[in-house]
Backbone as ProteinMPNN parsed JSONL, in Angstrom:
{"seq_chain_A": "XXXXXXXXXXXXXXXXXXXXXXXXXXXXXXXXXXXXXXXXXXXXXXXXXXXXXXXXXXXXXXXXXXXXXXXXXXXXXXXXXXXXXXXXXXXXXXXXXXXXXXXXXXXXXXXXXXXXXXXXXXXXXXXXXXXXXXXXXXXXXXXXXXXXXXXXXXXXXXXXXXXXXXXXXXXXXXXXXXXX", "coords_chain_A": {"N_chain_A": [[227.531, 37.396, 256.485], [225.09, 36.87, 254.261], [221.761, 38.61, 253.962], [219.738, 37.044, 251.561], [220.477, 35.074, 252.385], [219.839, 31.375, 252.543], [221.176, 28.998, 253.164], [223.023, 28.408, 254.926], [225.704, 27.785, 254.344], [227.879, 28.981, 254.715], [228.264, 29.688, 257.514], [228.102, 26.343, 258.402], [230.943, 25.972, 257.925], [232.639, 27.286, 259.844], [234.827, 27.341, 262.46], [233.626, 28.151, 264.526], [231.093, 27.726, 264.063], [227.696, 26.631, 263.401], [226.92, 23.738, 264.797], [225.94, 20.419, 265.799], [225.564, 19.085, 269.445], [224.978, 17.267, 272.127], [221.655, 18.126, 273.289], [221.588, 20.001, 276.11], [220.645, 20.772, 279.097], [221.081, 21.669, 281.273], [222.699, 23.771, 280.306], [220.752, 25.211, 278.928], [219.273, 26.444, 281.701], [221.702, 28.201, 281.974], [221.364, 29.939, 280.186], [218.967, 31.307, 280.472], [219.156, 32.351, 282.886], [221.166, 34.281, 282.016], [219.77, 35.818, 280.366], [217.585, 36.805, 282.412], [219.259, 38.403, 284.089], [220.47, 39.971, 282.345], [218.029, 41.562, 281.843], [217.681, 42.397, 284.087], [219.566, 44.205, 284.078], [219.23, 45.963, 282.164], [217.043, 47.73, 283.317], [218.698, 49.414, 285.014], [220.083, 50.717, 283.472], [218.206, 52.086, 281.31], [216.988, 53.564, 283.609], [219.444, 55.266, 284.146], [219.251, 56.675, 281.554], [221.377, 55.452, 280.02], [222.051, 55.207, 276.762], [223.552, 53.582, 274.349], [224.399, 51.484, 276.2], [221.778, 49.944, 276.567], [220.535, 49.606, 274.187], [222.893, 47.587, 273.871], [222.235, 46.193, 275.925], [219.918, 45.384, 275.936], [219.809, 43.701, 273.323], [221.044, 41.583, 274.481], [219.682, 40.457, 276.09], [217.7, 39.34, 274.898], [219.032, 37.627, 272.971], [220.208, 35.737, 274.38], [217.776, 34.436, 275.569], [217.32, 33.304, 273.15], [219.42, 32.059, 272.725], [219.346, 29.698, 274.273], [217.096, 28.125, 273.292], [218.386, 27.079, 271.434], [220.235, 25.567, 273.193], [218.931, 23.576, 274.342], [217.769, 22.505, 271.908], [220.221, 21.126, 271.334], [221.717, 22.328, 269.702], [225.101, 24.392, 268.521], [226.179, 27.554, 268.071], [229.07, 30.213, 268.047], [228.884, 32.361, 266.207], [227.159, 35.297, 265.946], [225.593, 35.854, 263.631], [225.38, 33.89, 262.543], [223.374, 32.525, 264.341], [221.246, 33.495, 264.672], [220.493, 33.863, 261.669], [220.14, 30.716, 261.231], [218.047, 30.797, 263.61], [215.815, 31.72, 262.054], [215.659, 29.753, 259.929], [215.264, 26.591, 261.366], [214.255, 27.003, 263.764], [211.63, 29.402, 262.68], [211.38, 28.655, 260.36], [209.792, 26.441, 260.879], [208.089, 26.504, 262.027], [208.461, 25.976, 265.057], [209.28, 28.293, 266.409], [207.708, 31.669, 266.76], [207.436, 34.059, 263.594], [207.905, 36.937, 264.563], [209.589, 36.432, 267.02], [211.926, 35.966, 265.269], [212.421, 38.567, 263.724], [212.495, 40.853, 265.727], [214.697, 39.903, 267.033], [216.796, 40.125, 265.123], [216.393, 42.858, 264.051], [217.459, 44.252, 266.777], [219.991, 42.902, 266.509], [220.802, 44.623, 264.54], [220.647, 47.517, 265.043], [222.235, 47.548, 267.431], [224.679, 46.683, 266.268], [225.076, 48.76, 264.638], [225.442, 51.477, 266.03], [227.138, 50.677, 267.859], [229.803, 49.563, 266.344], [229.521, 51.712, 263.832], [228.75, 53.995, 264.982], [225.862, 55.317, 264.711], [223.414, 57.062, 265.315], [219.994, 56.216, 266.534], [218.188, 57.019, 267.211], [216.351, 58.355, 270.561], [213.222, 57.432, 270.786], [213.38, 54.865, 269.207], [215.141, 53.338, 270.798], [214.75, 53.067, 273.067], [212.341, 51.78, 272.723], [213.047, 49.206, 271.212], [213.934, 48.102, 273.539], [211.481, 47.969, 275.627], [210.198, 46.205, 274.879], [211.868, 43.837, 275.316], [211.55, 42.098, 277.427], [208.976, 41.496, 277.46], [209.271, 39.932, 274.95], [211.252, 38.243, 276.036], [209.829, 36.49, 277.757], [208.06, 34.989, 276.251], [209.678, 33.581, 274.763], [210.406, 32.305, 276.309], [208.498, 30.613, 277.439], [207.639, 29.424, 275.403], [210.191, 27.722, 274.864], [209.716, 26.244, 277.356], [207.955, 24.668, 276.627], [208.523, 23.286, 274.653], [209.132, 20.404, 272.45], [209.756, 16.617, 272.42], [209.643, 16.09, 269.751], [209.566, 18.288, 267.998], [212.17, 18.838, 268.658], [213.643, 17.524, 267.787], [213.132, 17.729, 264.945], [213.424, 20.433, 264.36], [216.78, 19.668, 264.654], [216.727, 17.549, 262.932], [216.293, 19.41, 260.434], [218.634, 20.618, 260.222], [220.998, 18.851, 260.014], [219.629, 18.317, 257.252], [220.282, 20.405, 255.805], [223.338, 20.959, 256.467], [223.842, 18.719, 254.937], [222.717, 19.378, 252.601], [224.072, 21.977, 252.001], [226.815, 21.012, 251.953], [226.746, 19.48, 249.39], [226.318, 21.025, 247.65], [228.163, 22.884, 247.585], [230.14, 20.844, 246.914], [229.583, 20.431, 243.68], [229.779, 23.172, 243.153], [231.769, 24.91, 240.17], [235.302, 26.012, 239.985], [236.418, 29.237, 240.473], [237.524, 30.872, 238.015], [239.946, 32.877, 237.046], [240.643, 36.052, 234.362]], "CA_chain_A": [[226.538, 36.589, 255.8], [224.013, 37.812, 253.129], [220.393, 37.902, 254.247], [219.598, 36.052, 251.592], [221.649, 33.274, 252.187], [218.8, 30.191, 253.058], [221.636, 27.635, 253.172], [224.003, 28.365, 256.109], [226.578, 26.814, 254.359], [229.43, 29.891, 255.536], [228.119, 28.73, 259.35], [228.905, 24.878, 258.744], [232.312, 25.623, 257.605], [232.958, 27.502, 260.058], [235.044, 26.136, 263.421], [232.724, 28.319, 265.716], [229.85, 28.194, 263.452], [226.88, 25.495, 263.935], [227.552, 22.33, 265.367], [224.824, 19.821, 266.933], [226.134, 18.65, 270.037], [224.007, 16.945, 272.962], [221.002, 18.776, 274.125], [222.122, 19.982, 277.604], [219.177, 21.062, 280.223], [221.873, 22.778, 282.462], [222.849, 25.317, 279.229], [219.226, 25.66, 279.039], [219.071, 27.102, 282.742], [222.495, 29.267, 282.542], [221.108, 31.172, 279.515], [217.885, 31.87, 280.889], [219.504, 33.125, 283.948], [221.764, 35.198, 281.611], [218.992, 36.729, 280.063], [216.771, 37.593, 283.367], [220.033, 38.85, 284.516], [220.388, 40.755, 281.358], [216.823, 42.322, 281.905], [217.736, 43.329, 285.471], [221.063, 45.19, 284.302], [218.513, 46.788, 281.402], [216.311, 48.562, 283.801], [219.283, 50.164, 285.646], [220.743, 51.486, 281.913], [217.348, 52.83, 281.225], [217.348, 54.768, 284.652], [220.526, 56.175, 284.108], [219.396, 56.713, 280.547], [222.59, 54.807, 278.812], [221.323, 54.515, 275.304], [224.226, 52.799, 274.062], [224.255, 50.059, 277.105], [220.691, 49.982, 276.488], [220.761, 48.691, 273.039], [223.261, 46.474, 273.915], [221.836, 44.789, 277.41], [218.022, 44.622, 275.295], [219.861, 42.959, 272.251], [221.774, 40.435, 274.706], [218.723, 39.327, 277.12], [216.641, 38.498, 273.394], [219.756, 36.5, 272.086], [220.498, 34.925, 275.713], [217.103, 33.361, 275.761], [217.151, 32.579, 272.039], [220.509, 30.756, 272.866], [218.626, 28.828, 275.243], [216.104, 27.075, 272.988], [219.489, 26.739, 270.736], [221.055, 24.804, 273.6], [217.776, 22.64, 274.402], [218.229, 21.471, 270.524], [221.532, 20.99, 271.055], [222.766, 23.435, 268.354], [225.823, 25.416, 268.848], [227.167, 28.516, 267.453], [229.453, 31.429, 268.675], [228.794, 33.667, 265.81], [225.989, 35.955, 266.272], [224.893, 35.765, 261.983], [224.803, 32.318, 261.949], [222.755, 31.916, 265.2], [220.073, 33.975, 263.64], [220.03, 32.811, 260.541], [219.875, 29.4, 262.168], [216.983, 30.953, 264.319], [215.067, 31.763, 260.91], [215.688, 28.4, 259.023], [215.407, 25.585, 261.985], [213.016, 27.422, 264.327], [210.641, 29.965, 262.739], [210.286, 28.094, 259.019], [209.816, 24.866, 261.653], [206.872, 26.877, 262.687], [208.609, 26.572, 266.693], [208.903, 29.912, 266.881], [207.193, 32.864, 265.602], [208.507, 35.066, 262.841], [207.91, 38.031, 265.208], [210.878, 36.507, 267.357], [213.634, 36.503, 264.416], [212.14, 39.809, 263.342], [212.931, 41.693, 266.978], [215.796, 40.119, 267.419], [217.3, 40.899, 263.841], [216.229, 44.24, 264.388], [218.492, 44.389, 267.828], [221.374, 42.896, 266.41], [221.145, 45.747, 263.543], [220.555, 48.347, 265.433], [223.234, 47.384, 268.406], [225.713, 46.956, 265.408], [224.773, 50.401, 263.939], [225.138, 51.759, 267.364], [228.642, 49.952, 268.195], [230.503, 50.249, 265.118], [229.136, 53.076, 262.906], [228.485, 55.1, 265.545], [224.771, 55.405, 264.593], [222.436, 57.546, 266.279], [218.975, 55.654, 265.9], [216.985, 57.88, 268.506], [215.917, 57.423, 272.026], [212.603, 55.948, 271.014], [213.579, 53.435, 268.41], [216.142, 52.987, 271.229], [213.019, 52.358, 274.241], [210.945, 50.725, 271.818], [213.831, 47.794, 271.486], [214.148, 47.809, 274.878], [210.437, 48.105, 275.993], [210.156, 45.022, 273.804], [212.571, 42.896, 275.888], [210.768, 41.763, 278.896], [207.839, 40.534, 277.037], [210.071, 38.956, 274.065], [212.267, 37.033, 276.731], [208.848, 35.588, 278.535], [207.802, 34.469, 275.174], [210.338, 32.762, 274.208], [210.75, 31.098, 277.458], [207.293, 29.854, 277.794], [207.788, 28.646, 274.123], [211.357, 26.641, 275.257], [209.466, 25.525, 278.301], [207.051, 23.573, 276.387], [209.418, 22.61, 273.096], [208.818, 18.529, 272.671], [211.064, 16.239, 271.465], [209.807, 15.912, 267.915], [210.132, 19.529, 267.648], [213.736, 19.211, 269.171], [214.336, 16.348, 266.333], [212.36, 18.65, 263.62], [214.973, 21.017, 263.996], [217.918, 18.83, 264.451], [216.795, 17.002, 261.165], [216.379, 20.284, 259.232], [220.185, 21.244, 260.641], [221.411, 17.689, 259.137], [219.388, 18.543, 255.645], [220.673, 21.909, 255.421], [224.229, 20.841, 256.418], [224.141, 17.992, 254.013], [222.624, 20.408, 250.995], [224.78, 23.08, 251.559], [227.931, 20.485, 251.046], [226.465, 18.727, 248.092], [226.386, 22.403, 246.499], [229.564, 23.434, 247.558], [231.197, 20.477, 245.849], [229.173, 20.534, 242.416], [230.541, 24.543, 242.044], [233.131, 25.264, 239.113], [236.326, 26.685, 240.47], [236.617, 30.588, 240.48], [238.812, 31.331, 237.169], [240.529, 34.826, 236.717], [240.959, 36.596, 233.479]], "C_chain_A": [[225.574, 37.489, 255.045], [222.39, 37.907, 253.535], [219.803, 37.682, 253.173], [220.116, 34.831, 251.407], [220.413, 32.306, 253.021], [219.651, 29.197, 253.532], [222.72, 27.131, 254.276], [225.502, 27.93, 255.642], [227.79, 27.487, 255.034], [229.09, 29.178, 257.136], [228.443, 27.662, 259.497], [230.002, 25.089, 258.592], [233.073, 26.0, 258.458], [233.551, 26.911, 261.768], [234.12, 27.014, 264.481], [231.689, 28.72, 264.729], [228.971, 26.975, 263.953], [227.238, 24.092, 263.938], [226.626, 21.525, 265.969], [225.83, 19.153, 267.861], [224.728, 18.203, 270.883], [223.237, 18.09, 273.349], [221.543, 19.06, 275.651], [220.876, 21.31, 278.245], [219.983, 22.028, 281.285], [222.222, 24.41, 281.881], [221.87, 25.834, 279.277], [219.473, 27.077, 279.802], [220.078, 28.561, 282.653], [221.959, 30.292, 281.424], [220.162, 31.702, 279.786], [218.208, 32.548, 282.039], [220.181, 34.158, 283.2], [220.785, 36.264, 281.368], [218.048, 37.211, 280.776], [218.068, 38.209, 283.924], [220.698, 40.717, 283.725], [219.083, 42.264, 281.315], [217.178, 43.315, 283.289], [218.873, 44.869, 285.214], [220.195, 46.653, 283.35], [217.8, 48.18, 282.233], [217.512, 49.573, 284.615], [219.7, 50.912, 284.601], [219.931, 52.318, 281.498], [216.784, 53.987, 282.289], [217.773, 55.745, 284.779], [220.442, 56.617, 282.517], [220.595, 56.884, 279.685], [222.438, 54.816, 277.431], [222.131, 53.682, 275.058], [223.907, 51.375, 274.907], [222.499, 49.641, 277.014], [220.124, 48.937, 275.293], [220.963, 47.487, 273.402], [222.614, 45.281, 274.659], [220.311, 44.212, 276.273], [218.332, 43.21, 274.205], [220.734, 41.378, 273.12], [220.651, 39.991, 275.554], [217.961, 38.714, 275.774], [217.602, 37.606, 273.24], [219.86, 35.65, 273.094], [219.443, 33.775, 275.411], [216.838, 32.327, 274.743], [218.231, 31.476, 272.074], [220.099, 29.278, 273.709], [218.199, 28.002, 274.565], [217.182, 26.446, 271.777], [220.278, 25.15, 271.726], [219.809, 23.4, 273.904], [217.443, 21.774, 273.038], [219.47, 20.498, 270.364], [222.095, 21.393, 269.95], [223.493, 24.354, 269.258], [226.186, 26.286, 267.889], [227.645, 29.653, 267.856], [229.386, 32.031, 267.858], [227.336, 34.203, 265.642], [224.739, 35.539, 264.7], [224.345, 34.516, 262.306], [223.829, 31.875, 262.725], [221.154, 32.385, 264.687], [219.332, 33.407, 262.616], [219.233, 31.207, 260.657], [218.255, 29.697, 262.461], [216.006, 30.741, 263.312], [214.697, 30.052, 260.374], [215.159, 27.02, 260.126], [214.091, 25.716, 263.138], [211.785, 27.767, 263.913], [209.87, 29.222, 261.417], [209.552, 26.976, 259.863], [208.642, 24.871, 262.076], [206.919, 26.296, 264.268], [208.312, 27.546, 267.208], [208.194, 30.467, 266.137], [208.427, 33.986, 264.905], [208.695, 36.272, 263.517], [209.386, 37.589, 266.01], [212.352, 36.854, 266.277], [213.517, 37.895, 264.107], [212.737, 40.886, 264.199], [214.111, 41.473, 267.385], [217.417, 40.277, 266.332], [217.463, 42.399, 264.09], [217.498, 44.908, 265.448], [219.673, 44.47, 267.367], [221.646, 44.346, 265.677], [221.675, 47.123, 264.39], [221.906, 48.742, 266.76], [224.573, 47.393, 267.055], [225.992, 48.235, 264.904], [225.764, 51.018, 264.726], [227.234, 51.838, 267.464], [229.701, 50.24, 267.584], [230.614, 51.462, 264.39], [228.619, 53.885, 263.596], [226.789, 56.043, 264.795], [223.976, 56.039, 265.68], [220.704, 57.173, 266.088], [217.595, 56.576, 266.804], [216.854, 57.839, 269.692], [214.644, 57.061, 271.754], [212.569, 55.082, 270.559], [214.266, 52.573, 269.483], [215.359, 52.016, 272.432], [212.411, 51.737, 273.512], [211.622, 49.271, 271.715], [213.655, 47.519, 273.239], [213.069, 47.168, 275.76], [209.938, 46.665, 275.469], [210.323, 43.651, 274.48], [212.007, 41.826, 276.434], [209.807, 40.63, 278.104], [208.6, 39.67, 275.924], [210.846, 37.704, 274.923], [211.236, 35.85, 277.662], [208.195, 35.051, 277.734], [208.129, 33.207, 274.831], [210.631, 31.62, 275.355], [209.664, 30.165, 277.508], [206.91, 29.168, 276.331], [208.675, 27.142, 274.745], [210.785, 25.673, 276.558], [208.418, 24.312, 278.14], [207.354, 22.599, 274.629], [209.353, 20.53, 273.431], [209.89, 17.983, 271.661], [210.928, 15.926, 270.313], [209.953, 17.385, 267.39], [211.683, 19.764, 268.045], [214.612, 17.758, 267.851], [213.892, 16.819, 265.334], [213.641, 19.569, 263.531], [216.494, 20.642, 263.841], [218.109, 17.976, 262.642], [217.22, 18.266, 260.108], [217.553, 20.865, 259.163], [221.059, 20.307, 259.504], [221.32, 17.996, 257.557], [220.543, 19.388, 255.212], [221.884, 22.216, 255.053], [224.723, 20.188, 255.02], [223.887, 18.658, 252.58], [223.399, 21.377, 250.823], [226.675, 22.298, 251.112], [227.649, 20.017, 249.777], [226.691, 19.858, 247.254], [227.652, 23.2, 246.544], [230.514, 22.413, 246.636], [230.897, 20.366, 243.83], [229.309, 22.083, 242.011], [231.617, 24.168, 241.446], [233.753, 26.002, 239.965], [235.978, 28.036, 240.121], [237.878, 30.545, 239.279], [239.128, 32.888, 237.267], [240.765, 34.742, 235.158], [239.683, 36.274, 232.394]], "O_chain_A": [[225.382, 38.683, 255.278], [221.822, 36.856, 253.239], [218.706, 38.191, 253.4], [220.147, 33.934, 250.564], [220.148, 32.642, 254.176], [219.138, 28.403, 254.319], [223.147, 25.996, 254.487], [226.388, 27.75, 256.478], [228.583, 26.87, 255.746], [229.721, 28.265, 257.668], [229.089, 27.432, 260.52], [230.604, 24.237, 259.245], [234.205, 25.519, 258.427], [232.813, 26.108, 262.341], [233.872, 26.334, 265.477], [231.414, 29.907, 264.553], [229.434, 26.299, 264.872], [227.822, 23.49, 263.037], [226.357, 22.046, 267.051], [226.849, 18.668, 267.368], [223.615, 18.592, 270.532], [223.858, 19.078, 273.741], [221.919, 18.072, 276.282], [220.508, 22.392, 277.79], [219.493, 22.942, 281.947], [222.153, 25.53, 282.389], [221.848, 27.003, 279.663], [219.71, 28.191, 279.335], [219.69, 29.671, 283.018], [222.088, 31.486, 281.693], [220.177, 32.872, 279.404], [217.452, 33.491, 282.275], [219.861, 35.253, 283.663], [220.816, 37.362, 281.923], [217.388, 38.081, 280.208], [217.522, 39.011, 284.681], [221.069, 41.813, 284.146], [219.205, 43.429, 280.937], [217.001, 44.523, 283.453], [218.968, 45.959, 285.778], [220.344, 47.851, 283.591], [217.961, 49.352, 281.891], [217.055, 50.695, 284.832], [219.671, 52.104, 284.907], [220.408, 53.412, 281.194], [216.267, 55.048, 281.94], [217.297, 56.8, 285.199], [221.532, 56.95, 282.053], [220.901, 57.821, 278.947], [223.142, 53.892, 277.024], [221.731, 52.598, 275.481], [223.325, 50.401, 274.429], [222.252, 48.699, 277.766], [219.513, 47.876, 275.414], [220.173, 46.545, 273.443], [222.46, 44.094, 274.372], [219.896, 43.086, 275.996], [217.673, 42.175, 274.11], [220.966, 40.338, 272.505], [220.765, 38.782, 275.755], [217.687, 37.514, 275.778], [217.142, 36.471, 273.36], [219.557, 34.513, 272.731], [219.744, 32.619, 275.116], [216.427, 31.176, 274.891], [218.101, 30.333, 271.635], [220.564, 28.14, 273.636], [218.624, 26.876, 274.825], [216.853, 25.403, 271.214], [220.691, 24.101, 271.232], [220.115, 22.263, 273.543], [216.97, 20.638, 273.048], [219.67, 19.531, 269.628], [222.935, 20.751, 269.32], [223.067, 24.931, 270.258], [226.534, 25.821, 266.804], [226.742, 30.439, 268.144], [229.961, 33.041, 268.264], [226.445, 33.474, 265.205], [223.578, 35.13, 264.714], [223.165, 34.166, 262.338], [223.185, 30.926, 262.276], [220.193, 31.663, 264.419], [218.256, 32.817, 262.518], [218.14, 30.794, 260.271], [217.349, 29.127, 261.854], [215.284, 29.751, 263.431], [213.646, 29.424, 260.492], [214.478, 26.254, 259.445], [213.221, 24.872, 263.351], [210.806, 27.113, 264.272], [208.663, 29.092, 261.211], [208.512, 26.607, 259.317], [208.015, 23.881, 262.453], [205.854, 26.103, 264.855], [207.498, 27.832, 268.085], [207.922, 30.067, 265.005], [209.504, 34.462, 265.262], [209.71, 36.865, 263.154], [210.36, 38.287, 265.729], [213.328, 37.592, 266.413], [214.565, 38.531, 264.213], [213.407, 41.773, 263.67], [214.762, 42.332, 267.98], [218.592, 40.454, 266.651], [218.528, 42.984, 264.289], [218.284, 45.789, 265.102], [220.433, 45.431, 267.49], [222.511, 45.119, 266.089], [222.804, 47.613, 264.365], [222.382, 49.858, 266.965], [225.382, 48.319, 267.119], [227.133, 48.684, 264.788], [226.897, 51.146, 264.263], [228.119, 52.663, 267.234], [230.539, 51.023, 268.033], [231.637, 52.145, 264.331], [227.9, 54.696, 263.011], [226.778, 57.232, 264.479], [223.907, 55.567, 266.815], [220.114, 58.004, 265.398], [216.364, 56.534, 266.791], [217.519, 56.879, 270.082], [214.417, 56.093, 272.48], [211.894, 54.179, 271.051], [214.188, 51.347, 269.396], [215.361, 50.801, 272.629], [211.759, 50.853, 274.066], [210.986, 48.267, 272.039], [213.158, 46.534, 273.785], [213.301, 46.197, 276.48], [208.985, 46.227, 276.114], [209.56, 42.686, 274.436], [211.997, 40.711, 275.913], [209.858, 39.401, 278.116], [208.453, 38.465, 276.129], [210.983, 36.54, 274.547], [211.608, 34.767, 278.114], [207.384, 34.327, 278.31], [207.473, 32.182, 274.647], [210.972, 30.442, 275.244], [209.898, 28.962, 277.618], [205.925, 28.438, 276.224], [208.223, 26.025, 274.992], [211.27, 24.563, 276.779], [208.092, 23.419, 278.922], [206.759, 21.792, 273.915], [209.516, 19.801, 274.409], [210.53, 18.437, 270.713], [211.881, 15.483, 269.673], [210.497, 17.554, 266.299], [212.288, 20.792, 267.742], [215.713, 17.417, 267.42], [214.349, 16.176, 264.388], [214.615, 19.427, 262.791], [217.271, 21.199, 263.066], [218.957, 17.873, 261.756], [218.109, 18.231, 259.256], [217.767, 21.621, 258.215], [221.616, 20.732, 258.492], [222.255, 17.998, 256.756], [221.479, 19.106, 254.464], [222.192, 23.0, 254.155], [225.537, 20.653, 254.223], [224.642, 18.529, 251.616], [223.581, 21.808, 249.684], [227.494, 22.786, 250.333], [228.546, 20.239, 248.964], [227.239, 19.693, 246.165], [228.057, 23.994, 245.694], [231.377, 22.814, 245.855], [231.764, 20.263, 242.962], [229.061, 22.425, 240.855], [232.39, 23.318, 241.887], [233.096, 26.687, 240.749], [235.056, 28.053, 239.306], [239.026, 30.23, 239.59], [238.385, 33.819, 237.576], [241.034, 33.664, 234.627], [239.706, 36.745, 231.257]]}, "name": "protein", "num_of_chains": 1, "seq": "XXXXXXXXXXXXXXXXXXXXXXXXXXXXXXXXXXXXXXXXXXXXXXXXXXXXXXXXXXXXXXXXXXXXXXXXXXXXXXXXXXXXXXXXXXXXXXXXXXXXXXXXXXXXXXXXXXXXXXXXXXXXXXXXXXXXXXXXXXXXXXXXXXXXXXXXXXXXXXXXXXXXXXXXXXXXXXXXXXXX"}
């Protein structure tokens, strides 16, 4: 995806891209357990100073809990871009969240991708500074999701609907792709 793509439309098309399905209160719980679970595995990685697993565990307890206030909307998506993006457009313009959450956990994904793939060496304290981050980002966001109301859980659901519905209307009013 492009950051700036505003319109999600690659995520609707896709079959594990965003999807509203029922709010579910039980998803809620298992991602918030993922991501205090996530935090616990963090502090042992930082012990054994892992950097790599370090990255990773910090960038999966932030997305865990962000999946959380995802599943409390009832939005789904298994790809990481689109959940983001998502996060940006449905949450933070929604003024739910703060822009500081998409910001930190943008940052993560980058930096865990860097990391993963391209064999990126980003430092050990850019590396602690994500990390150091965590803890308080994941009690944030929880004590956000723990007080989300249902016109904010239909604020975002609507702006999913718009978004969906504008990004088809513009997909079928493009001209074909010619060659030559």
């Amino acid at each position: 995806m492009r950051k700036d793509d505003t319109s999600l439309s690659f995520c609707f098309k896709q079959s594990k891209g965003l999807k509203l399905i029922n709010p579910n209160e039980n998803l809620v719980e298992v991602y918030k357990k993922k991501s205090k679970s996530a935090l616990n595995m963090l502090n042992s990685a930082i012990e054994k100073d892992e950097l790599e697993w370090i990255l990773d565990i910090s960038y999966y307890a932030k997305y865990f809990i962000v999946y959380a206030v995802f599943m409390k909307a009832g939005i789904k998506s298994e790809i990481h871009d689109c959940t983001i993006s998502a996060l940006k457009l449905l949450f933070v313009d929604e003024k739910i969240l703060h822009q500081s959450t998409y910001d930190e956990l943008e940052k993560s994904k980058e930096l865990r991708v860097g990391a993963l793939y391209y064999d990126k060496d980003f430092g050990k304290e850019e590396i602690l500074k994500r990390a150091n981050k965590a803890a308080e980002f994941c009690l944030e966001v929880e004590q956000i999701l723990d007080k989300i109301s249902e016109k904010e859980i239909n604020q975002a659901r609507s702006k999913f609907n718009l978004l969906k519905y504008e990004g088809a209307k513009n997909s079928k009013n493009r001209l074909p792709k010619t060659t030559g």
